[in-house]
Backbone bond lengths (Angstrom), bond angles and torsions (degrees), N, CA, C in turn:
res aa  C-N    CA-C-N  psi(-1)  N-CA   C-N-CA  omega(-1)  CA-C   N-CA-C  phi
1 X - - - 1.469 - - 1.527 110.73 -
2 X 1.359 120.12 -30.20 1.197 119.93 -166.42 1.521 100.79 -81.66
3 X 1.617 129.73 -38.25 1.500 111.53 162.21 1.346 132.00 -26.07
4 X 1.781 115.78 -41.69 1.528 118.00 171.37 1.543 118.15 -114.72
5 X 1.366 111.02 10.02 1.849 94.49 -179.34 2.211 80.67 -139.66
6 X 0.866 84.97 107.52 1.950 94.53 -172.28 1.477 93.68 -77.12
7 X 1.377 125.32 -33.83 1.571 126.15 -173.98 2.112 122.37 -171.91
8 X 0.507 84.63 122.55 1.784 94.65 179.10 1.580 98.95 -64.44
9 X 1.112 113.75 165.73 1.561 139.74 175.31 1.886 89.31 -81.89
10 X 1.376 123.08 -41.68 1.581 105.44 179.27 1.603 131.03 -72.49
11 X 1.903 96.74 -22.90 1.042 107.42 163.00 1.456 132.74 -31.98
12 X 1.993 85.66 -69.34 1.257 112.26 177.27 1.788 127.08 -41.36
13 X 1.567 87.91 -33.48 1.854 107.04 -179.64 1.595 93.56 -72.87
14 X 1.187 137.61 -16.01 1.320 137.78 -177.60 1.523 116.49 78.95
15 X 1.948 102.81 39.87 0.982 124.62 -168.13 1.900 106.18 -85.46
16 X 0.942 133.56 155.71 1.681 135.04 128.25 1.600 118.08 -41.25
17 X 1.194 120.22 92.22 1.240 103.80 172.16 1.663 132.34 -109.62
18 X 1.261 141.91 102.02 1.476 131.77 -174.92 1.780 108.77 -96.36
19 X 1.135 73.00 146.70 1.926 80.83 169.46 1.766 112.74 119.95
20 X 1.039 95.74 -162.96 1.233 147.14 -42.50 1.556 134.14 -44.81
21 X 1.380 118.44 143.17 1.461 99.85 -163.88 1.654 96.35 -141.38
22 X 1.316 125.31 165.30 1.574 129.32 -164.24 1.647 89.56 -72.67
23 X 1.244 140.83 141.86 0.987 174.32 59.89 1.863 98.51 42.01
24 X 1.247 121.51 -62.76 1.320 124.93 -130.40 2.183 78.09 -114.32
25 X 1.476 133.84 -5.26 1.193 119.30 164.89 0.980 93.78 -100.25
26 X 1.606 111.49 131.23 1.692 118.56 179.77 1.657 104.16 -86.33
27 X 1.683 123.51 -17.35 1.152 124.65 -152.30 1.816 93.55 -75.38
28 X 1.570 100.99 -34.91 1.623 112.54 -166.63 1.173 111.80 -80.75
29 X 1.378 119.76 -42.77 1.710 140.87 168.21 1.403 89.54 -37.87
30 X 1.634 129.50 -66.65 1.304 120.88 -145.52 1.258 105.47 -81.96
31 X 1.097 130.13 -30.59 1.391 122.92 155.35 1.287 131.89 -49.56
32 X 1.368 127.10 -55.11 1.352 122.89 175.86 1.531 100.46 -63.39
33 X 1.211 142.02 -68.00 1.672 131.12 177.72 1.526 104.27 -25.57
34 X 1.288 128.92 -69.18 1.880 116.15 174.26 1.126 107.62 -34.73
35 X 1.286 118.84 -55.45 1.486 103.47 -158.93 2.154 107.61 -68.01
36 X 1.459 117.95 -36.67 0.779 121.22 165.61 1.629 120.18 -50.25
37 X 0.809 127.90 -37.32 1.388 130.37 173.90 1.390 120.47 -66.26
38 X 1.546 101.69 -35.80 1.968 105.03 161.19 1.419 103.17 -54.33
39 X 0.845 125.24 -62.47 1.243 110.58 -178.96 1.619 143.14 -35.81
40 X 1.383 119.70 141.04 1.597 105.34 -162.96 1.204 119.14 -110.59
41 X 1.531 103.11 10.85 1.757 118.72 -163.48 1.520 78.44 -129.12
42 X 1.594 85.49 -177.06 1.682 116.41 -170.34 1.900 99.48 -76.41
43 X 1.073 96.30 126.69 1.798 92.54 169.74 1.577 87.99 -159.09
44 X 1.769 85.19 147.17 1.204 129.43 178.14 1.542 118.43 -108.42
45 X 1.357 96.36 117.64 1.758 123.26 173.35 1.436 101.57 -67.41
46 X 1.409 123.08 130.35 1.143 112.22 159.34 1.927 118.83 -115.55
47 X 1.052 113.88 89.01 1.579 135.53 -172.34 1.811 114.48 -83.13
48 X 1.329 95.62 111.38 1.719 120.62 -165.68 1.974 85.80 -87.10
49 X 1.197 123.67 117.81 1.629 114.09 152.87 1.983 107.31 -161.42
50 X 1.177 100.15 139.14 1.276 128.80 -163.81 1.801 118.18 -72.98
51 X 1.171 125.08 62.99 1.194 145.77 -160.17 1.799 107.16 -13.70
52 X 0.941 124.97 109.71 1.805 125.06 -176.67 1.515 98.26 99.10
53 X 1.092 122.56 27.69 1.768 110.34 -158.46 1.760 85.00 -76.07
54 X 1.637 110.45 153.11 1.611 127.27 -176.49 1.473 98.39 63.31
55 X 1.084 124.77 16.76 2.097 95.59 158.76 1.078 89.13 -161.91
56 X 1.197 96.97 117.55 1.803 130.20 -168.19 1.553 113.17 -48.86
57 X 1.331 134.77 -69.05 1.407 154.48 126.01 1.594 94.35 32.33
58 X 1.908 111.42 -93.23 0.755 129.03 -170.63 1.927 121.42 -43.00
59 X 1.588 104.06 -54.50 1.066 101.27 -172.34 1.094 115.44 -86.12
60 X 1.504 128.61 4.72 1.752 131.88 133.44 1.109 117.48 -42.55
61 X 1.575 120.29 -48.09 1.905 105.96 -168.17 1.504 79.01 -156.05
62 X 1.287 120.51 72.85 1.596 139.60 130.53 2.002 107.93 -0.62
63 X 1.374 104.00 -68.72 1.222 96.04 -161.26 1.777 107.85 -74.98
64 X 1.136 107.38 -15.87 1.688 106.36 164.14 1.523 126.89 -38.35
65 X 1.629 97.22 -33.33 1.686 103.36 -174.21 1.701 96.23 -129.29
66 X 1.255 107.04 67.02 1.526 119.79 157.77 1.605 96.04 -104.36
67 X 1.453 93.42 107.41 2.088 94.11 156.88 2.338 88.07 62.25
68 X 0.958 83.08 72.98 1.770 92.55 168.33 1.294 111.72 -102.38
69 X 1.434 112.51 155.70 1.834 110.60 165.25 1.782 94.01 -91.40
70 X 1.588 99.14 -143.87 1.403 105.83 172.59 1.510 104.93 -102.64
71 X 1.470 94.71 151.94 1.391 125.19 -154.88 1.548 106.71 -137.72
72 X 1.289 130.10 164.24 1.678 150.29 163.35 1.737 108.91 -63.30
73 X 1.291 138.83 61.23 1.238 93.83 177.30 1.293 137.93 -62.41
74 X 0.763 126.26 29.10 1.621 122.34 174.81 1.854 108.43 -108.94
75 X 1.049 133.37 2.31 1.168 165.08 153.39 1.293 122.34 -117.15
76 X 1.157 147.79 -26.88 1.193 131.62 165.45 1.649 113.50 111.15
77 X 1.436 114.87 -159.43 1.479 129.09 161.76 1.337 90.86 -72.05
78 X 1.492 109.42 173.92 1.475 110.07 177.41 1.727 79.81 -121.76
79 X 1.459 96.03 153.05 1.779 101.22 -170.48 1.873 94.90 -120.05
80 X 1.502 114.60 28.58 1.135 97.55 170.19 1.828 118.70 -73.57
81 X 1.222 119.35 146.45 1.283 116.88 153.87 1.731 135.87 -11.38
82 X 1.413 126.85 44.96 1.376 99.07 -174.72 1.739 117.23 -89.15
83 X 1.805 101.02 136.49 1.577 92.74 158.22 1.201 139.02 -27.70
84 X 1.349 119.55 121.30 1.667 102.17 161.39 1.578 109.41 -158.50
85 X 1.257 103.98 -170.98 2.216 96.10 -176.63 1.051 86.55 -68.88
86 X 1.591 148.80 -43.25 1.394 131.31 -151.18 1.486 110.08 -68.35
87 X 1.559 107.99 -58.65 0.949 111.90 161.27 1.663 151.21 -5.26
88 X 1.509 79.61 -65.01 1.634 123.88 179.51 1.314 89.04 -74.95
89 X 1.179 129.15 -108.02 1.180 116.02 165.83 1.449 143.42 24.61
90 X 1.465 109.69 -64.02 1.639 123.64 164.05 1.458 101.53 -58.22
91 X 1.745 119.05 -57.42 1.493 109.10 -169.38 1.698 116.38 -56.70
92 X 1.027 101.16 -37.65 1.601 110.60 -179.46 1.799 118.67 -55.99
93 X 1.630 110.15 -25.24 0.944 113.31 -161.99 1.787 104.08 -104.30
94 X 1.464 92.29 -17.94 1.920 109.64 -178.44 1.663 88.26 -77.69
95 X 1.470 136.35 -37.39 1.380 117.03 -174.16 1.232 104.84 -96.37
96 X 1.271 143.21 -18.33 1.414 134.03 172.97 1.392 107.82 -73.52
97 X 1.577 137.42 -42.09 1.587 150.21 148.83 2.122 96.06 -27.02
98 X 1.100 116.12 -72.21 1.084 123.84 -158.29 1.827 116.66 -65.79
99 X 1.351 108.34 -5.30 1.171 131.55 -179.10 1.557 124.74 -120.37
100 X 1.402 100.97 -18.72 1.359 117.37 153.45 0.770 112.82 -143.93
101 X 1.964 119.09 157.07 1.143 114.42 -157.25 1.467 81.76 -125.37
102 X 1.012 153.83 61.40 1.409 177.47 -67.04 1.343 137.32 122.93
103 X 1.593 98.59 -47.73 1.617 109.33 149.27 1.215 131.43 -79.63
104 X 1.690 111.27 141.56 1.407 121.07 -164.09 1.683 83.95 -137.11
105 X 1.244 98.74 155.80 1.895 112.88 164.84 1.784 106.52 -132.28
106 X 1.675 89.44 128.15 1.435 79.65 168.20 1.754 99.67 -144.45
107 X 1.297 98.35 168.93 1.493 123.88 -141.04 1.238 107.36 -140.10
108 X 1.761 119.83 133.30 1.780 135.74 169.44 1.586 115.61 -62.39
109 X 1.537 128.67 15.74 1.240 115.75 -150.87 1.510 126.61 74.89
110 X 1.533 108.18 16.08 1.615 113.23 171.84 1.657 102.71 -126.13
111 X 1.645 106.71 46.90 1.792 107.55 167.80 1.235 110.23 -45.17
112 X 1.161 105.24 -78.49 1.997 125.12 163.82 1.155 103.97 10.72
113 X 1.976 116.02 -98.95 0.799 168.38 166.34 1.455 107.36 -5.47
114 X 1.207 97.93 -71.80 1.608 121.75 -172.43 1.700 106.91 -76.79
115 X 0.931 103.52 -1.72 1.973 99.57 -178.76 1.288 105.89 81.97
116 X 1.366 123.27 19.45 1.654 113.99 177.91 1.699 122.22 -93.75
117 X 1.602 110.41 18.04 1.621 104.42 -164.20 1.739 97.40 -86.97
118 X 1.202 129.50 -32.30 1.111 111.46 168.03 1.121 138.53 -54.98
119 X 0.917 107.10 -43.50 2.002 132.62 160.37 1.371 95.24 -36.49
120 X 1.813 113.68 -73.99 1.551 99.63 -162.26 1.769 115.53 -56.03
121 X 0.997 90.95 -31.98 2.081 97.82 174.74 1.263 115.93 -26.80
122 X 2.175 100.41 -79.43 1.316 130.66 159.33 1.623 119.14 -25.48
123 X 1.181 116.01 -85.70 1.203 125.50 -148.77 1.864 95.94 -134.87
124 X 1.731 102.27 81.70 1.223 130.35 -176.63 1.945 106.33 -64.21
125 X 1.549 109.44 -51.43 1.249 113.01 179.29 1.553 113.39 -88.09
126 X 1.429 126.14 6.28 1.216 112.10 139.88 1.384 135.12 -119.90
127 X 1.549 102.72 40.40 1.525 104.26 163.33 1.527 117.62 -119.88
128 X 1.080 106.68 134.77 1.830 99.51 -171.65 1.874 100.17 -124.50
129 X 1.263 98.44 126.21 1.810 106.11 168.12 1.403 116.89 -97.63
130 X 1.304 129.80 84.24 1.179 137.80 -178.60 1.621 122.73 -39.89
131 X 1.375 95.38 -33.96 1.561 124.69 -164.35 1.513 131.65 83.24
132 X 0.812 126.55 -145.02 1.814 124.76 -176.82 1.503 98.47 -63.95
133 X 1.676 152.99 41.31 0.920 142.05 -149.24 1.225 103.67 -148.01
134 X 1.250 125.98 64.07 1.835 119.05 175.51 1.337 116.10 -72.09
135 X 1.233 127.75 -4.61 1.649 116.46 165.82 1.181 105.34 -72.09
136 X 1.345 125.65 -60.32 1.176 126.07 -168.03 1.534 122.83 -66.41
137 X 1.437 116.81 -28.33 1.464 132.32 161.79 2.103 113.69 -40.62
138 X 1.651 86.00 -40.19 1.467 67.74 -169.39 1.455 90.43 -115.82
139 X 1.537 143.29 37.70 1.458 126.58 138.11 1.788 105.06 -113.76
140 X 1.270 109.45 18.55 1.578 105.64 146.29 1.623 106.91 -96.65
141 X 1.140 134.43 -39.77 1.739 132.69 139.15 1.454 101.17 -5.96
142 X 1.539 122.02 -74.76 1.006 106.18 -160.98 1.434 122.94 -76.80
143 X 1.288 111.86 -23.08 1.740 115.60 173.36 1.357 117.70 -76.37
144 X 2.009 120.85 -29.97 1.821 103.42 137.77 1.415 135.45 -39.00
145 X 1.220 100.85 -65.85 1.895 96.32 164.50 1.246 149.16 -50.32
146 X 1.676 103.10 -18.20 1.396 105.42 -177.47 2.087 88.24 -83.03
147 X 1.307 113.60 -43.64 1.618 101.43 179.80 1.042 131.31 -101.40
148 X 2.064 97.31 50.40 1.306 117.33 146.76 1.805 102.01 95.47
149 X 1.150 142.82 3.51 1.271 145.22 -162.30 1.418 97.06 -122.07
150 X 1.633 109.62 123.30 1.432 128.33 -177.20 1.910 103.10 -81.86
151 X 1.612 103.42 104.92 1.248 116.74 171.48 1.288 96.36 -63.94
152 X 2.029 113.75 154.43 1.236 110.55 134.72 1.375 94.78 -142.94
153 X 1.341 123.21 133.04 1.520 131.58 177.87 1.517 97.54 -118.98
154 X 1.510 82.03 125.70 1.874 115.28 171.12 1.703 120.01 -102.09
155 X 1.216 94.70 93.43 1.433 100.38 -171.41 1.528 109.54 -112.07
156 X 1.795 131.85 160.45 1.033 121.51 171.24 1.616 115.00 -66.87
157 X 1.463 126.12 156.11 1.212 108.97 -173.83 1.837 111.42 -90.61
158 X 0.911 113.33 11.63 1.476 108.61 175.82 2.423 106.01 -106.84
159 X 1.340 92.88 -14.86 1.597 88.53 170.96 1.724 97.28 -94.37
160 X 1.170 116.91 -15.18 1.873 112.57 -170.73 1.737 117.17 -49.18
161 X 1.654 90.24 -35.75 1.644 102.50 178.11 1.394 137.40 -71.52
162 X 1.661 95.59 -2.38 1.473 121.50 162.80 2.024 111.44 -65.13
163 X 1.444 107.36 -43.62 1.048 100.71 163.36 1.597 141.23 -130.76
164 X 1.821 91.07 66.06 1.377 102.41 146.27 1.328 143.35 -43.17
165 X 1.009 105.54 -77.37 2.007 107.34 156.20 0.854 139.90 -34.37
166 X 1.632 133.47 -11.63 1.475 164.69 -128.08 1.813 86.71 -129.70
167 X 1.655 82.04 -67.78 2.124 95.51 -160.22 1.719 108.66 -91.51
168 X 1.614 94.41 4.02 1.964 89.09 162.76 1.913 94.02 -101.86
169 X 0.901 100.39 -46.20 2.151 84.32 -170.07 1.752 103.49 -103.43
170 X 0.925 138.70 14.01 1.597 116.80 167.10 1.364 85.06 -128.94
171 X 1.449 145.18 -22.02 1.259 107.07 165.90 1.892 127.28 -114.08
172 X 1.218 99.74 -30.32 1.749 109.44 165.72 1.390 123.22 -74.91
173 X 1.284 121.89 -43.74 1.579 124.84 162.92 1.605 114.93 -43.09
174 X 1.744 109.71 -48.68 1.366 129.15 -177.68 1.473 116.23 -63.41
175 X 1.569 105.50 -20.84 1.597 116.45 -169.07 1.754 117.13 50.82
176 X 1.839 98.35 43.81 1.513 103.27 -169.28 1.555 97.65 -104.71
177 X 1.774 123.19 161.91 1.109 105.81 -163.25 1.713 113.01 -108.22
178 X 0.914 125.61 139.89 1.950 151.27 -166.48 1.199 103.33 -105.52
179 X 1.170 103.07 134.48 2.039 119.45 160.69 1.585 82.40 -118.42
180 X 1.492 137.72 111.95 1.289 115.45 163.62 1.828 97.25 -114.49
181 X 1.505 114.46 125.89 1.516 127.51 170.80 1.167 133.54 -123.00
182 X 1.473 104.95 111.57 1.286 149.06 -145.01 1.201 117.07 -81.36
183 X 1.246 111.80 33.67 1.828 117.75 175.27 1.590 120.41 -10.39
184 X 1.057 134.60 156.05 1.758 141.85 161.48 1.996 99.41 47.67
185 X 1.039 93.23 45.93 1.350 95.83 173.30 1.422 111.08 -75.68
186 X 1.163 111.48 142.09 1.758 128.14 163.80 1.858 96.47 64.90
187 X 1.027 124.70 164.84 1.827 143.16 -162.77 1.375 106.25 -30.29
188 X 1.762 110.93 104.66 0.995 133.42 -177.66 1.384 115.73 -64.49
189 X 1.578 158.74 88.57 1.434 125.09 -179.40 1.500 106.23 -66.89
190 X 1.308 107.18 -176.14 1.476 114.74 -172.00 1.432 157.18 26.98
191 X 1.539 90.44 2.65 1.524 104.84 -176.37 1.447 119.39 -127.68
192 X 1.336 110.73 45.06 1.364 122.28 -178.35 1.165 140.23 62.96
193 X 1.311 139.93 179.66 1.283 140.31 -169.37 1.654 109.81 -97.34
194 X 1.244 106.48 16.37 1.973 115.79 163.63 1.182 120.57 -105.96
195 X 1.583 108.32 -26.84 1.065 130.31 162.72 1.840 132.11 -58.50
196 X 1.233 91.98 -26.61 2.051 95.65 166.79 0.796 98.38 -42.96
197 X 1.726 107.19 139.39 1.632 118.74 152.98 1.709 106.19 -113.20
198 X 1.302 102.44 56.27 1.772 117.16 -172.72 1.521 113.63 -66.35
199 X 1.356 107.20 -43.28 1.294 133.64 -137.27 1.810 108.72 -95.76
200 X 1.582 99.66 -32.30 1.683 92.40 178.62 1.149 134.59 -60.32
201 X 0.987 129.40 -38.37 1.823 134.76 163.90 1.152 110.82 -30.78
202 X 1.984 108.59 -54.19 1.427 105.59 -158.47 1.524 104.46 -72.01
203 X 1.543 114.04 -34.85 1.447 134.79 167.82 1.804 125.82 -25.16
204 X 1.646 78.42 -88.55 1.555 82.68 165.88 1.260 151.46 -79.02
205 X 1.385 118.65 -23.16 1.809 138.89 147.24 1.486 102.09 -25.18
206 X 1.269 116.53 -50.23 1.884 111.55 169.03 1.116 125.62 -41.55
207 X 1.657 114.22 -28.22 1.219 105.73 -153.43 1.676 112.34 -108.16
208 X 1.544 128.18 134.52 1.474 113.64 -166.52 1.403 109.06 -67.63
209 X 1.832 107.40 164.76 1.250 101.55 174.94 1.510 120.52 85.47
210 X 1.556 123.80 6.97 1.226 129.75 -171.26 1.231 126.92 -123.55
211 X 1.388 129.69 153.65 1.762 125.64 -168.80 1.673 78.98 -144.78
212 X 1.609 105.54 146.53 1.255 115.26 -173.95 1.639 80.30 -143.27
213 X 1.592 101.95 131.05 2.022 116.54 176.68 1.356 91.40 -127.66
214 X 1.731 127.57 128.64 0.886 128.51 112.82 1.373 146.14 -109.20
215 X 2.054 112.48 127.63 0.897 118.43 -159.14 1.654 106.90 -70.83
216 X 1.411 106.93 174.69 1.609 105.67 165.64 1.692 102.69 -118.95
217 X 1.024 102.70 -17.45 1.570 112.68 -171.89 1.632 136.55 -112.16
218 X 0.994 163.02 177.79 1.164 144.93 -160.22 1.459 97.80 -117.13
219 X 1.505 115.06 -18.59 1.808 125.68 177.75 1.808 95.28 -86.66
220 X 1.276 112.96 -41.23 1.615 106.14 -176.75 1.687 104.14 -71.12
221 X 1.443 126.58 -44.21 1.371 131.69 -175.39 2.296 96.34 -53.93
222 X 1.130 103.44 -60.38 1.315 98.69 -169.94 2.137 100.76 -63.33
223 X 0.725 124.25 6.46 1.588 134.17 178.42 1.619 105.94 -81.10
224 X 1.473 84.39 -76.51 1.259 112.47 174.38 2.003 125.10 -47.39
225 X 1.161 108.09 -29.99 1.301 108.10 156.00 1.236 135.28 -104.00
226 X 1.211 125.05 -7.96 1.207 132.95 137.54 1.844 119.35 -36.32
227 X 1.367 100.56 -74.48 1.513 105.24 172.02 1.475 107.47 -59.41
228 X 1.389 128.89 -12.46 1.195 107.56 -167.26 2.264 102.52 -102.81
229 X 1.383 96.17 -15.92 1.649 85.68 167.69 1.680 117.48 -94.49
230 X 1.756 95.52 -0.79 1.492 84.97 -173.18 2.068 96.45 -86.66
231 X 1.429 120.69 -25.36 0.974 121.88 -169.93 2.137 105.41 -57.15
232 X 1.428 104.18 179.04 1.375 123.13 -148.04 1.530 103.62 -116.64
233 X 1.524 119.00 -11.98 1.621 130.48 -174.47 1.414 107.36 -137.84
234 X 1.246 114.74 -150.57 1.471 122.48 163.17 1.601 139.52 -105.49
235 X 1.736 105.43 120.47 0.677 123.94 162.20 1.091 148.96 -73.80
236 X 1.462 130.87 107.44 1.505 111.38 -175.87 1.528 99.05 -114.71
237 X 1.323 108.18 156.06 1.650 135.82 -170.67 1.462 107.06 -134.65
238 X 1.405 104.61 82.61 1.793 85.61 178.60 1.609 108.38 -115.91
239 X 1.104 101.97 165.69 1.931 104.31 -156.59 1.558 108.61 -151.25
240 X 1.336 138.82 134.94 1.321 138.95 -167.34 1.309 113.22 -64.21
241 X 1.642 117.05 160.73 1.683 107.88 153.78 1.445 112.84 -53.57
242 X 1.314 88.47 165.81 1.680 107.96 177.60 1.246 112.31 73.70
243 X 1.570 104.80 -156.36 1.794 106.61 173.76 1.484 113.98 -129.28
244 X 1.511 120.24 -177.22 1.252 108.04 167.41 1.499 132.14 -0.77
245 X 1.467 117.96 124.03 1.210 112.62 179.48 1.664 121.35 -83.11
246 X 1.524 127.50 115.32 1.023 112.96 178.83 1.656 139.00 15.21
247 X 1.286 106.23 -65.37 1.563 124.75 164.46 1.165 111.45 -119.07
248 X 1.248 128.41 152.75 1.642 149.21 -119.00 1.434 77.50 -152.53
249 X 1.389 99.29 160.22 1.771 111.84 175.42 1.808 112.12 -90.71
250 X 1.632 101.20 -24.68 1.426 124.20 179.30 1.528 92.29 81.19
251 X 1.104 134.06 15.62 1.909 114.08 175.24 1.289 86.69 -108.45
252 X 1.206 91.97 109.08 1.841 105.06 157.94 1.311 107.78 -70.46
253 X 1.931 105.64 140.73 1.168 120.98 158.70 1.544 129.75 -126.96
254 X 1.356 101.53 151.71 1.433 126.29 170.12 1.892 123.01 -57.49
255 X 1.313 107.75 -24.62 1.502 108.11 -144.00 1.113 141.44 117.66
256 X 1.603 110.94 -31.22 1.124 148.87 173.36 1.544 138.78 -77.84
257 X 1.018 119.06 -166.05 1.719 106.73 139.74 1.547 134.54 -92.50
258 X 1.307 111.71 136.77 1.529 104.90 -173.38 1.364 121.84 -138.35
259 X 1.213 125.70 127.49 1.607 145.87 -167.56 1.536 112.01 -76.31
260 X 1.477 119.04 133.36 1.579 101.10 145.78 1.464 106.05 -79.48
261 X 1.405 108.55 173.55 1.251 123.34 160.81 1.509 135.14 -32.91
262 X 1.590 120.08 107.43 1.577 107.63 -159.82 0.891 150.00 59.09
263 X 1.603 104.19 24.13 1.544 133.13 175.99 1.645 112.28 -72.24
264 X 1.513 118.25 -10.31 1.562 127.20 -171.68 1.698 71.05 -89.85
265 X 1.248 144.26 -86.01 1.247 142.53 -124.02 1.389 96.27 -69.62
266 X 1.532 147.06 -24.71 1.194 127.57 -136.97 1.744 110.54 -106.50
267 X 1.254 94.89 154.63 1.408 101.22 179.53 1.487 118.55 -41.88
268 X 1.254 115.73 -63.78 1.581 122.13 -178.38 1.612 97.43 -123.61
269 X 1.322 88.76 149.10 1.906 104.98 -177.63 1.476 99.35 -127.41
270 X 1.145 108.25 149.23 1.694 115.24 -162.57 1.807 96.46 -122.53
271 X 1.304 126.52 96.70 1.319 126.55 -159.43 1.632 86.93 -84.46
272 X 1.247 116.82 147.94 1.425 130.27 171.85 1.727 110.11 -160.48
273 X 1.764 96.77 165.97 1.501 101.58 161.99 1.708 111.69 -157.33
274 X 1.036 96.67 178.50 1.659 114.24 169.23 2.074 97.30 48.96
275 X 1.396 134.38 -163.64 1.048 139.68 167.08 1.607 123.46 -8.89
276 X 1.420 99.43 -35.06 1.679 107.35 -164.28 2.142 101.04 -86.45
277 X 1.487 93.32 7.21 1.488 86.60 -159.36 1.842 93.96 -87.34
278 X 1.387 129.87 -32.48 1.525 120.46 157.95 1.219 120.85 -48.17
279 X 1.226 133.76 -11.73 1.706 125.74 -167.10 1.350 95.19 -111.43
280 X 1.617 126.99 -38.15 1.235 107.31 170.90 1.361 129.76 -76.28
281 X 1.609 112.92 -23.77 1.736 85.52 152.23 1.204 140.53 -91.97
282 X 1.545 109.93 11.49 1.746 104.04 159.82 1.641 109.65 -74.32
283 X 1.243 108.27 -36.30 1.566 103.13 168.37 1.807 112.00 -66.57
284 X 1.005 117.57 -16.89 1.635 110.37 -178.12 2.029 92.53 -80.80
285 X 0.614 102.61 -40.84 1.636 119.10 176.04 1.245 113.67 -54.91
286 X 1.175 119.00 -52.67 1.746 128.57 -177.16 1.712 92.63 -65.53
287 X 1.186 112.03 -54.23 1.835 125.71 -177.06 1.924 100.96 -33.86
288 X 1.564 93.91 -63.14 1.333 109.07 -164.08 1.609 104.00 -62.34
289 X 0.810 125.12 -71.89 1.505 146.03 167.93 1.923 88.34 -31.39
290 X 0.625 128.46 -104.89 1.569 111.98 -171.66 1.224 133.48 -28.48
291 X 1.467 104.52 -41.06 1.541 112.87 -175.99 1.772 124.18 -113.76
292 X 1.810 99.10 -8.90 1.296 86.83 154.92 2.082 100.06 106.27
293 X 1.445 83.38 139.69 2.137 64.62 161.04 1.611 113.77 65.76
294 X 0.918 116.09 -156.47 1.488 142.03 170.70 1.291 133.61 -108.16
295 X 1.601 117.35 44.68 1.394 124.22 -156.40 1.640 108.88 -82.14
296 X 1.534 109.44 -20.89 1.397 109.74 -171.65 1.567 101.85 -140.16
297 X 1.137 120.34 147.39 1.456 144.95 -179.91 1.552 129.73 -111.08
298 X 1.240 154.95 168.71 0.961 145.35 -174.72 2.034 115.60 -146.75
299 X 0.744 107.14 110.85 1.680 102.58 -161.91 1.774 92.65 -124.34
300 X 1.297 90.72 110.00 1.337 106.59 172.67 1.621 132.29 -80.80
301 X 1.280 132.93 145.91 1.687 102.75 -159.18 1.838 75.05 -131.59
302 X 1.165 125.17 163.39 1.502 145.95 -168.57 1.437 97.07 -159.00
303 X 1.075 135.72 -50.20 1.677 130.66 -177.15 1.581 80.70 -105.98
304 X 1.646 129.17 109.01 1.257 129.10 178.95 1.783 94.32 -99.13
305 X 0.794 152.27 8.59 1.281 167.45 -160.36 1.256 152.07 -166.67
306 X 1.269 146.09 85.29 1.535 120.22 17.04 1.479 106.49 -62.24
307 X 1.219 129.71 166.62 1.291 153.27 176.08 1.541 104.87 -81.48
308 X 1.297 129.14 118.82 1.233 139.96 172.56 1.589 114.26 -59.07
């Protein structure tokens, strides 16, 4: 090996380096791991394997079974069309792209994911996949914006917090302008405890220069980005997996802030947003229903940030 690879980039770090070796022969794998284990320093395996390798399905369309529930194998994922914010999302961003030629979307290696494969189809030279790299995703954000091209980077919201530092000094310090969208926002099912998107609110609200919308609806999500590419700083839009929640809160919104009925008059007001806004008015309901009158209110927030 050393006739054609004289030294690795880990080398150079003054790393241990083995490999590369097939991934998918366990006989060879297990060998190079022993030998790695002699070792008393840090060394790096370098392991070649072919994403879905042994089930055919998969290693046709790989990204189908990123983070899956249960499925048929004998059929596969099902690749029908389902709704969802991401989804939604992508369409919103294929007609705002198509109407300006200003908008660009770029993405951590979660195009897929994030509803961006149509986009890349469409509008090839304005989609960029950085790869596993959200710092850098959003201070190439900022070097679109400074020459005039309306970023919007769609990132999951639990990798977004990787680049904090990125979107307080190359883009809020700069006063340059952000669509940032916040995929799998707020209680992830099925995809673990890395997977929360708990944390952004508390995250980005820190940072100057910022408006944080979460929609509940797929009519408030298309609102909400609208106002959020026409705005002058950063925007973030972050929105749950999946789609619509079964039941709806029924308070339509603007973008804004929005009231049920006689929520100024009532004893206690139950502030909410995004998903959580149906449960608080069955609890404003349970309130009423017990106590009669107008004891509880429901005030819905869609721009949860700044506070009106």
């Amino acid at each position: 090996k050393r006739m054609f690879l004289k030294e690795s980039i880990f080398e150079d770090l003054g790393l241990n380096y083995l490999g590369p070796v097939d991934g998918h022969n366990i006989k060879k794998l297990q060998a190079v791991l022993k030998v790695a284990k002699m070792h008393d320093e840090c060394c790096v395996v370098h392991v070649c394997t072919k994403k879905g390798k042994g089930y055919e399905l998969a290693e046709k369309e790989p990204w189908l079974y990123h983070s899956v529930g249960k499925f048929e194998p004998a059929t596969g994922v099902s690749v029908c069309e389902r709704k969802s914010f991401s989804s939604v999302a992508g369409e919103l961003l294929c007609a705002a792209a198509a109407s300006d030629d200003k908008v660009c979307a770029i993405t951590a290696a979660m195009g897929e994911g994030c509803g961006l494969a149509e986009f890349a189809k469409k509008f090839p030279d304005r989609y960029f996949d950085v790869g596993i790299a959200e710092e850098h995703a959003i201070t190439f954000a900022a070097g679109l914006a400074v020459n005039g091209m309306k970023p919007v980077a769609a990132i999951y919201s639990t990798f977004a917090q990787r680049s904090y530092d990125q979107l307080l000094h190359d883009i809020s310090l700069q006063k340059l302008p952000l669509v940032l969208l916040l995929d799998r926002s707020g209680l992830v099912p099925d995809d673990g405890i890395t997977h929360q998107g708990i944390f952004d609110c508390a995250v980005f609200s820190s940072v100057p220069n910022t408006e944080i919308y979460s929609p509940e609806t797929y009519g408030e999500l298309e609102n909400c980005l609208s106002r959020a590419l026409a705005g002058g700083g950063i925007s973030v839009v972050r929105y749950p997996k999946g789609g619509e929640a079964a039941e709806l809160s029924g308070i339509a919104g603007d973008g804004g802030v929005c009231c049920t009925e006689g929520a100024d008059e009532a004893e206690v007001v139950i502030l909410t947003y995004g998903r959580m806004s149906s449960v608080a008015e069955k609890a404003a309901e349970i309130v009423n229903g017990k106590r009669g009158g107008n004891a509880a209110g429901v005030v819905k927030l869609v721009k949860i940030f700044p506070l009106d």
